[in-house]
LUMVEXGU-98587 format. One record per residue: residue number from 1; residue in one letter; x, y, z negated of N, C-alpha, C in turn. Coordinates in pm, whole numbers. Layout:
<vexza nr="NUM" rest="A" n_px="X" n_py="Y" n_pz="Z" ca_px="X" ca_py="Y" ca_pz="Z" c_px="X" c_py="Y" c_pz="Z"/>
...
//
This chain:
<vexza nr="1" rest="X" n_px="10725" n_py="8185" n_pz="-11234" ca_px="10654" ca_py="8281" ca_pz="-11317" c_px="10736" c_py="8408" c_pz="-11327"/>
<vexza nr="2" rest="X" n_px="10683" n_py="8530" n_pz="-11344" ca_px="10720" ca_py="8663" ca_pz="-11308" c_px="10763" c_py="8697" c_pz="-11460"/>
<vexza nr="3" rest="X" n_px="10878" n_py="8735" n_pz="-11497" ca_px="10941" ca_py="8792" ca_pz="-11623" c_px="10874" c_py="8949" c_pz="-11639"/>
<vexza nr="4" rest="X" n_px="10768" n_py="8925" n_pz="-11715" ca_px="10775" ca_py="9058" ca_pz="-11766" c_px="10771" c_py="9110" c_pz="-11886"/>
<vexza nr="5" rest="X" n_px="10890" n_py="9108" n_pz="-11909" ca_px="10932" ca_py="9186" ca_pz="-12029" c_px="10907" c_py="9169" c_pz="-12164"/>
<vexza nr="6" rest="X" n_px="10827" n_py="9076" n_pz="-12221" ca_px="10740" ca_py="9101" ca_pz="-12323" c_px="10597" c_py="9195" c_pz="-12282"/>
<vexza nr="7" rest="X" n_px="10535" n_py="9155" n_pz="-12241" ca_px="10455" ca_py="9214" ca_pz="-12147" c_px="10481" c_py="9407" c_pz="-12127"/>
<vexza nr="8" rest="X" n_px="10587" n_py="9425" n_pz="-12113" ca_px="10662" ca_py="9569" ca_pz="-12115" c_px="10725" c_py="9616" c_pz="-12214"/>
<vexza nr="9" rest="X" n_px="10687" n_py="9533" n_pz="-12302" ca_px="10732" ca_py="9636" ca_pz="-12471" c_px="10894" c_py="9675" c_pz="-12470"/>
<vexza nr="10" rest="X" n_px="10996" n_py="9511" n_pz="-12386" ca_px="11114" ca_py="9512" ca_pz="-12385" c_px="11179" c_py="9656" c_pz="-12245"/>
<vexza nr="11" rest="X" n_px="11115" n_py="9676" n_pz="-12172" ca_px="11141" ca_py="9837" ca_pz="-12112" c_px="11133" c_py="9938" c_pz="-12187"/>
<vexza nr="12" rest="X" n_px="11267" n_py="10053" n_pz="-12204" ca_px="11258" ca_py="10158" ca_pz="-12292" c_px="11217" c_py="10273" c_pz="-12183"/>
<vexza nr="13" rest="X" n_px="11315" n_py="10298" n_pz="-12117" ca_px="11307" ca_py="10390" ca_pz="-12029" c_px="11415" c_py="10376" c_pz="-11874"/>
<vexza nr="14" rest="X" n_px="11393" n_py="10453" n_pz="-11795" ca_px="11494" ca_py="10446" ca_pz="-11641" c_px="11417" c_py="10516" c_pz="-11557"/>
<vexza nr="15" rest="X" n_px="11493" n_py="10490" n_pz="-11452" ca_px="11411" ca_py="10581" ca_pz="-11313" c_px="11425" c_py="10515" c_pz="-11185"/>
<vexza nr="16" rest="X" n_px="11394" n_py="10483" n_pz="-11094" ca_px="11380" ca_py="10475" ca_pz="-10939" c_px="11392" c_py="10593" c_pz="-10818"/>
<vexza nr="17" rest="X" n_px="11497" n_py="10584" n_pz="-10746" ca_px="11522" ca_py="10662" ca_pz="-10657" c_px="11505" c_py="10611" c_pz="-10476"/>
<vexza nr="18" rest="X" n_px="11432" n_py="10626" n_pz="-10391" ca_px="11376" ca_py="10575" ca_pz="-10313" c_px="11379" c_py="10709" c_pz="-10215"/>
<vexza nr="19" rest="X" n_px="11475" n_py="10801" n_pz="-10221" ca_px="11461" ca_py="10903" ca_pz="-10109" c_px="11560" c_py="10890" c_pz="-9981"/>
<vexza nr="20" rest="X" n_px="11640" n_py="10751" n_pz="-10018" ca_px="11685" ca_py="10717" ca_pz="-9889" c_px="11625" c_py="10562" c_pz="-9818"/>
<vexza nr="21" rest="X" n_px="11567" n_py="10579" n_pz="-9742" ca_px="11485" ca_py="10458" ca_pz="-9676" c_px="11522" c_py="10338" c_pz="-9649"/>
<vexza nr="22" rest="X" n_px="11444" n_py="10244" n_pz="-9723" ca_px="11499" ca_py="10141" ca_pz="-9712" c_px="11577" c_py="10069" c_pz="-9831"/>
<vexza nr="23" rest="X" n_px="11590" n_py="10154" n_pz="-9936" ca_px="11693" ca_py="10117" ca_pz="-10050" c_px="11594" c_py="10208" c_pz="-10169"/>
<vexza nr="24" rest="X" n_px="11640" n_py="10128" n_pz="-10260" ca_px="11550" ca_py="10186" ca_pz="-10422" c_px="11685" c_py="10172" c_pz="-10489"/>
<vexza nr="25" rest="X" n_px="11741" n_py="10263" n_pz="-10549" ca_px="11842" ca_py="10241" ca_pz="-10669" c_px="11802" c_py="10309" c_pz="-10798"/>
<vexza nr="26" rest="X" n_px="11869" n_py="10292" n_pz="-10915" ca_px="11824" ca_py="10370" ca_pz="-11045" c_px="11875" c_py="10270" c_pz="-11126"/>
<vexza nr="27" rest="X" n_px="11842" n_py="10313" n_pz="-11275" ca_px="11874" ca_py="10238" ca_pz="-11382" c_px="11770" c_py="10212" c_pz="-11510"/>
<vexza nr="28" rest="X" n_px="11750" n_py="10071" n_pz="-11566" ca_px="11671" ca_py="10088" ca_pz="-11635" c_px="11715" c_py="9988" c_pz="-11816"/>
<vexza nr="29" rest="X" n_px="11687" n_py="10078" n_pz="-11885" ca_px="11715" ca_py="10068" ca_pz="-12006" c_px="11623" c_py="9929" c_pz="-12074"/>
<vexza nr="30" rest="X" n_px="11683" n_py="9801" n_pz="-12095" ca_px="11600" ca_py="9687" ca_pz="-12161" c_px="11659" c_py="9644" c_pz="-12291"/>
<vexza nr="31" rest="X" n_px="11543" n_py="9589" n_pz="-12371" ca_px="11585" ca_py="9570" ca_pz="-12548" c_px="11700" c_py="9501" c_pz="-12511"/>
<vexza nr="32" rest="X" n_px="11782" n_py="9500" n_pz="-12638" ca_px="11875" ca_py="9396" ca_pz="-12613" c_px="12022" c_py="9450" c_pz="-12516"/>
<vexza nr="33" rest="X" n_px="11956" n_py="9410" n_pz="-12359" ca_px="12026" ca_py="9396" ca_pz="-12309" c_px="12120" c_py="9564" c_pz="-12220"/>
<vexza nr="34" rest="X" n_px="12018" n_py="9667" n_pz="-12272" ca_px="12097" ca_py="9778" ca_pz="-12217" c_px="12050" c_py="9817" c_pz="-12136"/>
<vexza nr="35" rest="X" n_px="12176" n_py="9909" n_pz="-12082" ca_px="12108" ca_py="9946" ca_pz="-11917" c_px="12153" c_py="9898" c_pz="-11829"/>
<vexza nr="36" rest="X" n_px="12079" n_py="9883" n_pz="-11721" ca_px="12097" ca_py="9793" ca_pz="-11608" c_px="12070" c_py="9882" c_pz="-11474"/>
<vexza nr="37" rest="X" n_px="12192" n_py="9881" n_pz="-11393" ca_px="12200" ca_py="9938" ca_pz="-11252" c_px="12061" c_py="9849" c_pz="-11164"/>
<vexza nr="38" rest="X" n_px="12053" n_py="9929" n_pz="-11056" ca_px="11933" ca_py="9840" ca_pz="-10994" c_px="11962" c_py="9898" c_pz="-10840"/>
<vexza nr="39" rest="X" n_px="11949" n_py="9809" n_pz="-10782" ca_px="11973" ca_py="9841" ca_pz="-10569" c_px="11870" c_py="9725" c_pz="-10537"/>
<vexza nr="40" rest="X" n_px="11769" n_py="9782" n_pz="-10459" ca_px="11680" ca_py="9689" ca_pz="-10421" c_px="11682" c_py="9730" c_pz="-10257"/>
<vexza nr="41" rest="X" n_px="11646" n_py="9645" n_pz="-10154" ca_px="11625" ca_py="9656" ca_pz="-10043" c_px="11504" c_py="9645" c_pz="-10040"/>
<vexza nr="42" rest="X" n_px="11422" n_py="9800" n_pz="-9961" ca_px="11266" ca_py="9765" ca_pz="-9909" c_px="11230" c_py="9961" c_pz="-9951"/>
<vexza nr="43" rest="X" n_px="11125" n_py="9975" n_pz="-10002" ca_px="11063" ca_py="10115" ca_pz="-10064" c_px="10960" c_py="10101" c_pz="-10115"/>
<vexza nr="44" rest="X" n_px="10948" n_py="10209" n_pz="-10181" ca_px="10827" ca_py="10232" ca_pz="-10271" c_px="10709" c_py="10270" c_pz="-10185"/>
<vexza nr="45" rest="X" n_px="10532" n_py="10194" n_pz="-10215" ca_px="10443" ca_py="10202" ca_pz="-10157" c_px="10403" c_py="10356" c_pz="-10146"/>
<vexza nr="46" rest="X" n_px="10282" n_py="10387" n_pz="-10029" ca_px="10276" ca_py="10559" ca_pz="-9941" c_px="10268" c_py="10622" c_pz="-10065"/>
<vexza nr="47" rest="X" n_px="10197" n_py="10620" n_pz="-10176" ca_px="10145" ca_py="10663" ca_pz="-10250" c_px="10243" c_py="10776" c_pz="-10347"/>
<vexza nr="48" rest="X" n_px="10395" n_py="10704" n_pz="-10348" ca_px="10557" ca_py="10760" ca_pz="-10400" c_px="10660" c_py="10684" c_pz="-10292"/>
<vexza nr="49" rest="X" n_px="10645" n_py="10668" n_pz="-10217" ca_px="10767" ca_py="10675" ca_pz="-10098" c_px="10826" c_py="10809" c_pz="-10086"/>
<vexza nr="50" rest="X" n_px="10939" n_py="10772" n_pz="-10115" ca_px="11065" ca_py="10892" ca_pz="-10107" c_px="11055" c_py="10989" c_pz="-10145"/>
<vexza nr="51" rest="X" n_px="11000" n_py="10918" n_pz="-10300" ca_px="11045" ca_py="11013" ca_pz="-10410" c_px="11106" c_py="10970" c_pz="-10494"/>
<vexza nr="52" rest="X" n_px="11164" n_py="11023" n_pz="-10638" ca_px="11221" ca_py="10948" ca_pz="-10779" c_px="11118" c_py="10961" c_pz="-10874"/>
<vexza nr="53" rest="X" n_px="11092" n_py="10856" n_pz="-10917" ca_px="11022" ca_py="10829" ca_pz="-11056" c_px="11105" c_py="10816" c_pz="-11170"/>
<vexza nr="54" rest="X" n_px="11042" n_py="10872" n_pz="-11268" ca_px="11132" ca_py="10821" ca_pz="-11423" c_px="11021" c_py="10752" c_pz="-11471"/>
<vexza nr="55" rest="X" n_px="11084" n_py="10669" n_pz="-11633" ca_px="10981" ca_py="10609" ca_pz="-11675" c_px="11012" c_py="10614" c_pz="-11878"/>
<vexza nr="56" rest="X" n_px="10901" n_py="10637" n_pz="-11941" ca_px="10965" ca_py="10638" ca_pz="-12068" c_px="10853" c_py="10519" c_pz="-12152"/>
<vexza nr="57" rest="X" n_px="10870" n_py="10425" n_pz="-12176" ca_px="10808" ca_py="10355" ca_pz="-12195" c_px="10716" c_py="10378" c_pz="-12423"/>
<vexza nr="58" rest="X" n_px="10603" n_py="10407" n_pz="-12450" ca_px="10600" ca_py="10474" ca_pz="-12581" c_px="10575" c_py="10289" c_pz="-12637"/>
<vexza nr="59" rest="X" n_px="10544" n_py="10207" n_pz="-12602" ca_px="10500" ca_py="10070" ca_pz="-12664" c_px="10640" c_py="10020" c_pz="-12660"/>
<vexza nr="60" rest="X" n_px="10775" n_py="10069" n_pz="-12612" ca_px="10923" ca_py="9972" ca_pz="-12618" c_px="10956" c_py="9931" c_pz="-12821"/>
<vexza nr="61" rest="X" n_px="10967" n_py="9822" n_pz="-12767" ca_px="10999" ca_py="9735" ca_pz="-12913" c_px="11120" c_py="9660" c_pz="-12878"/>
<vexza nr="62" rest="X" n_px="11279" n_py="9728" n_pz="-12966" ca_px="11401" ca_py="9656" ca_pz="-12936" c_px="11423" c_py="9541" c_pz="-13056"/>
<vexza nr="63" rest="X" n_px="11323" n_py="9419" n_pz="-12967" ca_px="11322" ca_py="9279" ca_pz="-13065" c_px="11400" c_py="9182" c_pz="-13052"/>
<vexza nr="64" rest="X" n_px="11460" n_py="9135" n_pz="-13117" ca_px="11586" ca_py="8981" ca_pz="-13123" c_px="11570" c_py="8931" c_pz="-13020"/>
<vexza nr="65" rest="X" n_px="11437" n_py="8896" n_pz="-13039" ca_px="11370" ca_py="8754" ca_pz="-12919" c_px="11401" c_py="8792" c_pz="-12783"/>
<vexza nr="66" rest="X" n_px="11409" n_py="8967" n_pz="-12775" ca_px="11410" ca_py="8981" ca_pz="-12616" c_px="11560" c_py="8903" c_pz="-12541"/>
<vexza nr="67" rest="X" n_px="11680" n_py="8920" n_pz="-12642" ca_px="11777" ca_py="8866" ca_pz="-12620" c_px="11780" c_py="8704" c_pz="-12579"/>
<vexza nr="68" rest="X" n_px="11693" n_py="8629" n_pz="-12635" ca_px="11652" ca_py="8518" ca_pz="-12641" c_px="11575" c_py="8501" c_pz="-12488"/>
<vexza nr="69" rest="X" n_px="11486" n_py="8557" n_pz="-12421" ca_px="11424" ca_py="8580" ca_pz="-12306" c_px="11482" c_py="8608" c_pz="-12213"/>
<vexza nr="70" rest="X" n_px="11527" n_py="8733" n_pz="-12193" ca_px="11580" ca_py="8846" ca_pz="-12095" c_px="11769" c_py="8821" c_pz="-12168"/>
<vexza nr="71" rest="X" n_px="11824" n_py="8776" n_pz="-12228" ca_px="12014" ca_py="8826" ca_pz="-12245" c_px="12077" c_py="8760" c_pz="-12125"/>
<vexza nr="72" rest="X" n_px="12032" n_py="8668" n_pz="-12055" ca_px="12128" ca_py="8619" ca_pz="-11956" c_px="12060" c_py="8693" c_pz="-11834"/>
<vexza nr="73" rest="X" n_px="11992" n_py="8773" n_pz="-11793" ca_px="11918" ca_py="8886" ca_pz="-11688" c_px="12040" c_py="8902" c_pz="-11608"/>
<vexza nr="74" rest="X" n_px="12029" n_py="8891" n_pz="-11447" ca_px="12155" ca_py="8955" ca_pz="-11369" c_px="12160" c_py="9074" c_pz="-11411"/>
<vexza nr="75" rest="X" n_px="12284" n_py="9143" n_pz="-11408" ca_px="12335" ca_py="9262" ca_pz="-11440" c_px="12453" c_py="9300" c_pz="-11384"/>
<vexza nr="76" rest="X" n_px="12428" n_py="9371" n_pz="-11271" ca_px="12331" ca_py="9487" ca_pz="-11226" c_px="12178" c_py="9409" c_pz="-11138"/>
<vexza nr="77" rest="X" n_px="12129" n_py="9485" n_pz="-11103" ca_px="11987" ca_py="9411" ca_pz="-11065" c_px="11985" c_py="9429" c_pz="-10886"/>
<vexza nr="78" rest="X" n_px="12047" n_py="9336" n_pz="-10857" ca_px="12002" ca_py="9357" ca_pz="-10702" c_px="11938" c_py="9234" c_pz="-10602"/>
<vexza nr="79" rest="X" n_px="11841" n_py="9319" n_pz="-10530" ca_px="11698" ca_py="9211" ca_pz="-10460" c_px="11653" c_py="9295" c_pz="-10391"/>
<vexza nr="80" rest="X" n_px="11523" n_py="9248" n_pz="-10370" ca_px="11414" ca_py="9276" ca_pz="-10284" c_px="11308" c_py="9342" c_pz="-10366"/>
<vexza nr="81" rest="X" n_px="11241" n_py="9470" n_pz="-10335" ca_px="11087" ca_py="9515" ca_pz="-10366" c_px="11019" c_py="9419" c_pz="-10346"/>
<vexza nr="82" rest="X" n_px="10935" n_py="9373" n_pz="-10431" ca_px="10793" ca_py="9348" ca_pz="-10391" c_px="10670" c_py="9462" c_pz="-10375"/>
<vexza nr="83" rest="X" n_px="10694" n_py="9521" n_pz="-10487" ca_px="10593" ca_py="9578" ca_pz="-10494" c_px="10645" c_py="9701" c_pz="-10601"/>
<vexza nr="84" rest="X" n_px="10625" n_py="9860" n_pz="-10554" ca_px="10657" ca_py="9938" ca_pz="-10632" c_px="10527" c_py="10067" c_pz="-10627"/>
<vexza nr="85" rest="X" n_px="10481" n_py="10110" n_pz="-10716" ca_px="10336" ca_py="10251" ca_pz="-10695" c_px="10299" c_py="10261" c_pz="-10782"/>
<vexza nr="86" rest="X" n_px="10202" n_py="10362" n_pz="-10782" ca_px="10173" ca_py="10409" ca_pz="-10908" c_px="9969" c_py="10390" c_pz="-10876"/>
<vexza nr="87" rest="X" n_px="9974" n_py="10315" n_pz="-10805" ca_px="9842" ca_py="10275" ca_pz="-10786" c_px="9801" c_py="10138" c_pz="-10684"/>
<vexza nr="88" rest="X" n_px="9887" n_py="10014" n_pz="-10730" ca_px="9914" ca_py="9912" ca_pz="-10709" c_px="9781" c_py="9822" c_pz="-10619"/>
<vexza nr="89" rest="X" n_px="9702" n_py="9840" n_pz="-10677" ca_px="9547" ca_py="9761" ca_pz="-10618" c_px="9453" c_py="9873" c_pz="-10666"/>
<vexza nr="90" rest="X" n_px="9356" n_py="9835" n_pz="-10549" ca_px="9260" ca_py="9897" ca_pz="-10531" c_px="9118" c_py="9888" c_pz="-10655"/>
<vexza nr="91" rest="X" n_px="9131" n_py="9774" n_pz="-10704" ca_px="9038" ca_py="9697" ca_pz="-10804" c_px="9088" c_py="9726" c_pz="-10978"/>
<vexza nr="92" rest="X" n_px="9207" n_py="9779" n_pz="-10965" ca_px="9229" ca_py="9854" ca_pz="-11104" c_px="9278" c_py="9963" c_pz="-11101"/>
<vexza nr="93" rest="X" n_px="9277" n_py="9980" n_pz="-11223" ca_px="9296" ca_py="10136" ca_pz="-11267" c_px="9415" c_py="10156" c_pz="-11209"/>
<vexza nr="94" rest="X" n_px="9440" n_py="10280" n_pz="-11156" ca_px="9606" ca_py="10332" ca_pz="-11120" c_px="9690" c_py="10336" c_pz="-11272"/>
<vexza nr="95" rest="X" n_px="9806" n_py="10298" n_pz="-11227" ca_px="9929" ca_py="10274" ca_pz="-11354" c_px="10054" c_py="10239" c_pz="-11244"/>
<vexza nr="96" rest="X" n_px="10173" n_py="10251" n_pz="-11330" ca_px="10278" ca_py="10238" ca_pz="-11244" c_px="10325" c_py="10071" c_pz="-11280"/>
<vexza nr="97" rest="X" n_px="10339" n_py="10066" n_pz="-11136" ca_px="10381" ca_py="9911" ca_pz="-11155" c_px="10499" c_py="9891" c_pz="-11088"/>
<vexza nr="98" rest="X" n_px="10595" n_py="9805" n_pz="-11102" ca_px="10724" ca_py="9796" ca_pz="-11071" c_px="10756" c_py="9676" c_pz="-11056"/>
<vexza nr="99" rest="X" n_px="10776" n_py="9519" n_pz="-10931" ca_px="10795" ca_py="9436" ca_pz="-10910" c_px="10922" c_py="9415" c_pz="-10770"/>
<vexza nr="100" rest="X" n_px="10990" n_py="9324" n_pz="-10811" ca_px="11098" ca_py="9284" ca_pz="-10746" c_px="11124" c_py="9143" c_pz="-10747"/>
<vexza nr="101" rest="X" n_px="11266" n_py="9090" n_pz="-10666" ca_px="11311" ca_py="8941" ca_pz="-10709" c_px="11427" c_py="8988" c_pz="-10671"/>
<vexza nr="102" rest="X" n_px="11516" n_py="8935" n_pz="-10768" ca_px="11663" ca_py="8948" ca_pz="-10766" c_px="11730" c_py="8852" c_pz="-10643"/>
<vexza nr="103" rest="X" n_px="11853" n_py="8822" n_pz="-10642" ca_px="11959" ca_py="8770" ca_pz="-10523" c_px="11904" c_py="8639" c_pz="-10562"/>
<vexza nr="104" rest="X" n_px="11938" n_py="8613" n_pz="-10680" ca_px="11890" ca_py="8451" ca_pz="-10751" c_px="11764" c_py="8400" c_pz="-10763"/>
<vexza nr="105" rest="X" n_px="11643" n_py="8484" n_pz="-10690" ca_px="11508" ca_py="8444" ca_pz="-10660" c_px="11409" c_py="8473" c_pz="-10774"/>
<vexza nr="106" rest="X" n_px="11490" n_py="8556" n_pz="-10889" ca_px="11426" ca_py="8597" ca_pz="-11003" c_px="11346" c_py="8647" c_pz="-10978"/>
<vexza nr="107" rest="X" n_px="11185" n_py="8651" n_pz="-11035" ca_px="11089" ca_py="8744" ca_pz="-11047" c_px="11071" c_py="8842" c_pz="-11146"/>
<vexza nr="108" rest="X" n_px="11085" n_py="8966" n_pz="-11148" ca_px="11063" ca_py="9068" ca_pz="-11262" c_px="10963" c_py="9117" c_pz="-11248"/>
<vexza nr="109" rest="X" n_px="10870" n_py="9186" n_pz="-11369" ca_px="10749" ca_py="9284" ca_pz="-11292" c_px="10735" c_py="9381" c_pz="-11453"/>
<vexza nr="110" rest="X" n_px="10735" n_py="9509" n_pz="-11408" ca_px="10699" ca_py="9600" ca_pz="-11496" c_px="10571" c_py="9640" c_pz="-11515"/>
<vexza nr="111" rest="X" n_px="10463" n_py="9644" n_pz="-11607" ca_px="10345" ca_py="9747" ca_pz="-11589" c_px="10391" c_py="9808" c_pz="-11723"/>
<vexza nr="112" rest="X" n_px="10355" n_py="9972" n_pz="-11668" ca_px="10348" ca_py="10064" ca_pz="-11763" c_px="10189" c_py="10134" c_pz="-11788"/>
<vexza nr="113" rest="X" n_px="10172" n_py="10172" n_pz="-11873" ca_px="10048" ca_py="10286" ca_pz="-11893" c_px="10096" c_py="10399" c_pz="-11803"/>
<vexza nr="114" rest="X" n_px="9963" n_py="10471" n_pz="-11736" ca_px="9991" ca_py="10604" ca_pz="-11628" c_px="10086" c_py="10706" c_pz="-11708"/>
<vexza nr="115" rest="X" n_px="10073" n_py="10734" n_pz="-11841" ca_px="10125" ca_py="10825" ca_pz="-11926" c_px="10255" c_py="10839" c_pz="-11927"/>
<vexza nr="116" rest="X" n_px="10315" n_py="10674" n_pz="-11913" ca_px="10465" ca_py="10676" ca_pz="-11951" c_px="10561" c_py="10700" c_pz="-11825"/>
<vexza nr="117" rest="X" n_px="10515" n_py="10716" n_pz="-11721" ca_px="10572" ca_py="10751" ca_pz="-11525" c_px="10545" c_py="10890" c_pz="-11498"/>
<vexza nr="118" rest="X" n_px="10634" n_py="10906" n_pz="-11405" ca_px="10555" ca_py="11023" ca_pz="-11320" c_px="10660" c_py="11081" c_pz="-11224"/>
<vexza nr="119" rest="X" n_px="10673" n_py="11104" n_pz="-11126" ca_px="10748" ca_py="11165" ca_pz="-11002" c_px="10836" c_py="11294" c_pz="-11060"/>
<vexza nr="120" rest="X" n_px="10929" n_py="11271" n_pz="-11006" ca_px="11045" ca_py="11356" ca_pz="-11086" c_px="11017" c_py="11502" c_pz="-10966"/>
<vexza nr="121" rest="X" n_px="10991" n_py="11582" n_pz="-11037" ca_px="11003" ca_py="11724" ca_pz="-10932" c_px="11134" c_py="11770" c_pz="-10873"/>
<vexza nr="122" rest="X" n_px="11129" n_py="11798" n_pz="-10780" ca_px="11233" ca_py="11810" ca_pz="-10669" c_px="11326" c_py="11888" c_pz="-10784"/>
<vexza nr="123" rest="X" n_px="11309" n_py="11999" n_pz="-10793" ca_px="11434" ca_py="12084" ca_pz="-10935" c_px="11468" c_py="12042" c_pz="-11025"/>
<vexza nr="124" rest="X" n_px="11412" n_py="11919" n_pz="-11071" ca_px="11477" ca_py="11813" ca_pz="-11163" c_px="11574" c_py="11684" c_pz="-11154"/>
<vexza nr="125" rest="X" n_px="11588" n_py="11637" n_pz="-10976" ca_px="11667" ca_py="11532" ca_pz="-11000" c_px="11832" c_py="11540" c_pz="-10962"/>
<vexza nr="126" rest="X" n_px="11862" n_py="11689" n_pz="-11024" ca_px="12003" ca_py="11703" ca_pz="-11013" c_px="12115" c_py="11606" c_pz="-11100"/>
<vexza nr="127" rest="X" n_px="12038" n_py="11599" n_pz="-11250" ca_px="12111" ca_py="11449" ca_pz="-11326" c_px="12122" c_py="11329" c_pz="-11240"/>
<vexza nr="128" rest="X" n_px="11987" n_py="11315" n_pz="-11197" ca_px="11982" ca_py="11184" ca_pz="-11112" c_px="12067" c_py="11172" c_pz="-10988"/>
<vexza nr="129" rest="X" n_px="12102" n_py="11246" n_pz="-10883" ca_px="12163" ca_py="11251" ca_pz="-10750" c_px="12301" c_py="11200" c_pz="-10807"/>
<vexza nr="130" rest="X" n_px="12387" n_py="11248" n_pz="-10865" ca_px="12488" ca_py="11184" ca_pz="-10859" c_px="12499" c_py="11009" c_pz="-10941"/>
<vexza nr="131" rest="X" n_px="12430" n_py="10945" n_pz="-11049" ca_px="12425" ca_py="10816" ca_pz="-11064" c_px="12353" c_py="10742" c_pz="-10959"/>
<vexza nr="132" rest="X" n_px="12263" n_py="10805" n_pz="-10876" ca_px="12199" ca_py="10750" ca_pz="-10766" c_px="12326" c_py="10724" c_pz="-10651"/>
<vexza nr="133" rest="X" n_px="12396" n_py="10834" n_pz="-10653" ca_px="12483" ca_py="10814" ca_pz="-10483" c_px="12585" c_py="10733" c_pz="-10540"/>
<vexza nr="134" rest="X" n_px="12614" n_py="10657" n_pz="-10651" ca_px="12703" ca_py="10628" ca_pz="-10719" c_px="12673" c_py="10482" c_pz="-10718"/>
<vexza nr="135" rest="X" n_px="12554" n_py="10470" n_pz="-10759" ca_px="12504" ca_py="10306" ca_pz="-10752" c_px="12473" c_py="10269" c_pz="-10628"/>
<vexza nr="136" rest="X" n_px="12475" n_py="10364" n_pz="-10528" ca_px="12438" ca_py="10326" ca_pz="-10402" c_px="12545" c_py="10291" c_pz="-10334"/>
<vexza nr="137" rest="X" n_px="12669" n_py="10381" n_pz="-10355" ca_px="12789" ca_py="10385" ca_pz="-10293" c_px="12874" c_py="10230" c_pz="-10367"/>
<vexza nr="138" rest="X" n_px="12824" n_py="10177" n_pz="-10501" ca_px="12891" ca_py="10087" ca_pz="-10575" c_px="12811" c_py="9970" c_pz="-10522"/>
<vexza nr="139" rest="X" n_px="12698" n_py="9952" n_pz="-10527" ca_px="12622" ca_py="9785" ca_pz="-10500" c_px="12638" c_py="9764" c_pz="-10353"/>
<vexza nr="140" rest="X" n_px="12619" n_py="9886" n_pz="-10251" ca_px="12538" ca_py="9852" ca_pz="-10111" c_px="12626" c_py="9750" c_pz="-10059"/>
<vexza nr="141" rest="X" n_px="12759" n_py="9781" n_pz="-10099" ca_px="12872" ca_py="9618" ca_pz="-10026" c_px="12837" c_py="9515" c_pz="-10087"/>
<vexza nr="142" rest="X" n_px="12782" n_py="9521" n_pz="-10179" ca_px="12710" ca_py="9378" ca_pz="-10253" c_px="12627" c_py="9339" c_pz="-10192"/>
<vexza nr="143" rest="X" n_px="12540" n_py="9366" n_pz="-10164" ca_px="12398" ca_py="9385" ca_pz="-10086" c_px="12434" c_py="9290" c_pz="-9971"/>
<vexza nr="144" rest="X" n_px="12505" n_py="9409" n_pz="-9901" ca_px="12545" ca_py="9378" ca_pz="-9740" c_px="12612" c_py="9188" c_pz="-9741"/>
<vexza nr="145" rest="X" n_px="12695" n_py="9151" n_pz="-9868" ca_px="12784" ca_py="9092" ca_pz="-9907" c_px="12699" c_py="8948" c_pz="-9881"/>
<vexza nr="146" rest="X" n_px="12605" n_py="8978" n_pz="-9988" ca_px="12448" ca_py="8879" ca_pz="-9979" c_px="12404" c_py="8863" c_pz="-9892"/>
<vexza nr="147" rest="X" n_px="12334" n_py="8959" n_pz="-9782" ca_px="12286" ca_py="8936" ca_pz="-9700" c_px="12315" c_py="8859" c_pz="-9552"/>
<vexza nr="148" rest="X" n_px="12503" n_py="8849" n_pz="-9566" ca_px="12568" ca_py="8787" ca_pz="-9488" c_px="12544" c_py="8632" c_pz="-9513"/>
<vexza nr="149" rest="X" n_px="12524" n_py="8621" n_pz="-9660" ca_px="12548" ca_py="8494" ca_pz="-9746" c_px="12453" c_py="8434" c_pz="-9732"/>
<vexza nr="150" rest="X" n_px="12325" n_py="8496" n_pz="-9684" ca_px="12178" ca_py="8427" ca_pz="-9689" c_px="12133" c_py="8313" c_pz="-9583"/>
<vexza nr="151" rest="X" n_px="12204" n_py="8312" n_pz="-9477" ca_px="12158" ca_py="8257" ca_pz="-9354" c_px="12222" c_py="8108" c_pz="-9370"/>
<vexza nr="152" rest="X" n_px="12348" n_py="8148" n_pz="-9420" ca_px="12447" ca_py="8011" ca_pz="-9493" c_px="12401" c_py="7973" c_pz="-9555"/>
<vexza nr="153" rest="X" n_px="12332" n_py="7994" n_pz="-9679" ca_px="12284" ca_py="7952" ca_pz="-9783" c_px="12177" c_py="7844" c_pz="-9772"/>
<vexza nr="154" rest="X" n_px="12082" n_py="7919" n_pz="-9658" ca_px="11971" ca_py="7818" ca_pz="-9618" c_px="11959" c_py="7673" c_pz="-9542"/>
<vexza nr="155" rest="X" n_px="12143" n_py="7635" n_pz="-9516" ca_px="12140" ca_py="7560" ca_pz="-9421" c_px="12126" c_py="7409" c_pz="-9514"/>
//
């Protein structure tokens, strides 16, 4: 079953950076537990491929219980995309949706309301470029680290 959040309430805010191919990094702010680095292998669907999204979530509720749910969450967050856009299926409304699985086979999945996302304009992600080349330059040996580890793992 896919962890989401308290059905989002436990997401405050973060962003996704996806302008180098192949890799999603950013950070995202959860009740409780803080902020959390994130390196995913894969990209965001045509719709926001290689761009940065932020996200400010207005329904976030920082509740006890989330600690109780989400406090043992890997931290930093690194996996695989499943699924990242801001217009996920064709059969509902566009909203930004945000799904992954961590190293440990975790399922996460974000839905936000359209209101609370939106593509960061090119003259704005000067804050962002340097925690981006930073988490990229800090996890990707992790990554790489795992991915050596995976083939072993399966035997």
């Amino acid at each position: 079953m896919a962890q989401k959040f308290g059905n989002g309430r436990w997401v405050k805010e973060g962003f996704l950076d996806n302008r180098v191919d192949g890799t999603i990094v950013g950070q995202i702010v959860f009740a409780v537990v803080g902020l959390v680095d994130v390196y995913l292998r894969g990209n965001f669907k045509a719709d926001i491929a290689g761009q940065v999204i932020q996200f400010r979530n207005r329904r976030f509720e920082d509740e006890d219980l989330a600690g109780q749910v989400i406090g043992d969450m890997e931290n930093p967050q690194i996996g695989d995309v499943n699924l990242i856009s801001f217009d996920p299926h064709p059969n509902l409304t566009p909203h930004p949706y945000i799904e992954w699985f961590s190293t440990r086979k975790n399922h996460y999945r974000i839905e936000l309301e359209p209101a609370d996302a939106w593509i960061v304009p090119a003259l704005e992600v000067g804050e962002i470029d340097q925690v981006s080349r930073t988490i990229r330059e800090t996890l990707a040996g992790r990554m790489t680290e795992l991915a050596t580890q995976e083939p072993a793992d399966s035997m």
